[in-house]
C-alpha positions as CSV (number, residue, x, y, z in Angstrom):
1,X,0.0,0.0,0.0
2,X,1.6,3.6,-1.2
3,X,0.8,6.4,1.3
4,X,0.3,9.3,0.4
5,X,2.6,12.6,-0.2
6,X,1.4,16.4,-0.7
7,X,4.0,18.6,-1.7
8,X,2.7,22.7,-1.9
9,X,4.7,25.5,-4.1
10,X,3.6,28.9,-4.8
11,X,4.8,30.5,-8.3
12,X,2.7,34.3,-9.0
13,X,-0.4,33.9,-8.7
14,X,-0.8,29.8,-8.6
15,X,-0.6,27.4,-5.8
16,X,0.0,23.8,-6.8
17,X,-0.5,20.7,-4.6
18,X,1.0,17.9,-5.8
19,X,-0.4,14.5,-4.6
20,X,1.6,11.0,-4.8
21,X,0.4,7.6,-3.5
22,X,-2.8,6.5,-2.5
23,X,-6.1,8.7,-2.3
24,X,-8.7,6.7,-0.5
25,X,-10.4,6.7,2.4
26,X,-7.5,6.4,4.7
27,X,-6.0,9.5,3.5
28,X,-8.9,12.0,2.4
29,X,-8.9,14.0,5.5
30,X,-5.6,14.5,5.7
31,X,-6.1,16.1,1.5
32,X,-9.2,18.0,2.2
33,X,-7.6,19.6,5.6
34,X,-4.6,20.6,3.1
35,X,-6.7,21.8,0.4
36,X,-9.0,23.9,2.3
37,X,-5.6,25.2,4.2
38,X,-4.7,26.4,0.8
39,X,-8.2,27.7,0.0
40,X,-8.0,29.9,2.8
41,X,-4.7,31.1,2.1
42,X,-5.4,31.8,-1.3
43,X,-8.7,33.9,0.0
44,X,-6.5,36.0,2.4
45,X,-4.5,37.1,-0.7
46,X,-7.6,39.1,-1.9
47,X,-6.4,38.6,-5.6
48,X,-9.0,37.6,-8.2
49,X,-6.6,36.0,-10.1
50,X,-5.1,33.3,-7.6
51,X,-5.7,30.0,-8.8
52,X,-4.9,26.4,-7.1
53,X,-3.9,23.5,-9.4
54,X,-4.0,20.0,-7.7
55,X,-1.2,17.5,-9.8
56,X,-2.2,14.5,-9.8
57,X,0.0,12.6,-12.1
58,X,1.8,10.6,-8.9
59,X,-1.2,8.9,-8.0
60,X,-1.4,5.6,-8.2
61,X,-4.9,5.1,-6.8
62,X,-8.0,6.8,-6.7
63,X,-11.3,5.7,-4.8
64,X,-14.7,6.9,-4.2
65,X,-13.7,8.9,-1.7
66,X,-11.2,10.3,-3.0
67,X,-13.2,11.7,-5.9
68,X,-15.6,13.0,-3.5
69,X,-12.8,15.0,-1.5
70,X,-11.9,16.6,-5.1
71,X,-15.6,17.6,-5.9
72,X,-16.1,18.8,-1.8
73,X,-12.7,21.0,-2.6
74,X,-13.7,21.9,-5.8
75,X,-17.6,23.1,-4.7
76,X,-15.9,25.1,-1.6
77,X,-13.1,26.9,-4.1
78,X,-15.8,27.6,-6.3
79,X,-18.0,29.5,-3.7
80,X,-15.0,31.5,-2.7
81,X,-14.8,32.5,-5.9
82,X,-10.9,30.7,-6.7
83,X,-10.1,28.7,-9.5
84,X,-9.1,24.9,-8.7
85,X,-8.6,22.1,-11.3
86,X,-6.9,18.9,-11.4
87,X,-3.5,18.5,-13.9
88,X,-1.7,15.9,-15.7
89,X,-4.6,13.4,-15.0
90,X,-3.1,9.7,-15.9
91,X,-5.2,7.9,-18.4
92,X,-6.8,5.6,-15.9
93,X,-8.3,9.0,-13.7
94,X,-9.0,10.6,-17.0
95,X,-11.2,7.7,-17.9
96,X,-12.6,7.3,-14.1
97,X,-13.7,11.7,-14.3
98,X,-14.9,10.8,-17.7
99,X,-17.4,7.4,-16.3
100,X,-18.6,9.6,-13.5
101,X,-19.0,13.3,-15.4
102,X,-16.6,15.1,-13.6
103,X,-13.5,15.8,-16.2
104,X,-15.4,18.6,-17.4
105,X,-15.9,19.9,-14.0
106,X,-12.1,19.2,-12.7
107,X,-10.0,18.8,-15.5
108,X,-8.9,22.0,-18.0
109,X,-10.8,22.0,-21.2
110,X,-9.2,20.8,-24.0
């Protein structure tokens, strides 16, 4: 079993998480306390054009949970008015947004 690893830069006006391992149950608090950390951070900079990207190519697994965390994060950024979306989604997450109509909501349109 991989744990999981969130690493946090700042460049301008983005903030990207990067997440490696396993997001599942055992580990989606531990993302949406992080997340909404960032959130909040990015609020208290009172600049429209902030933006949070979550990386996601290091995953290895994804599970219900998991996607749920990402839409919870997602619905919160969205009513504080910050952008948020997922990047470099593998082709098996991809397909998994796809089955459950969320790429359009998470992922960057092509």
């Amino acid at each position: 079993m991989d744990s999981l690893h969130l690493t946090t830069s700042r460049q301008d006006t983005t903030v990207t998480v990067s997440l490696a391992g396993e997001l599942d149950i055992a580990t989606t608090e531990a993302v949406r306390g992080h997340l909404l950390g960032v959130l909040e951070e990015a609020g208290r900079a009172r600049r429209p054009d902030v933006s949070v990207v979550i990386e996601v190519s290091g995953l290895s697994f994804i599970d219900a949970a998991g996607l749920g965390i990402l839409v919870s994060v997602h619905n919160q950024a969205a009513r504080r008015h910050t952008s948020l979306r997922l990047a470099n989604v593998p082709p098996n997450m991809r397909r998994l947004l796809r089955i459950t109509g969320l790429e359009a909501h998470l992922t960057p349109q092509s």
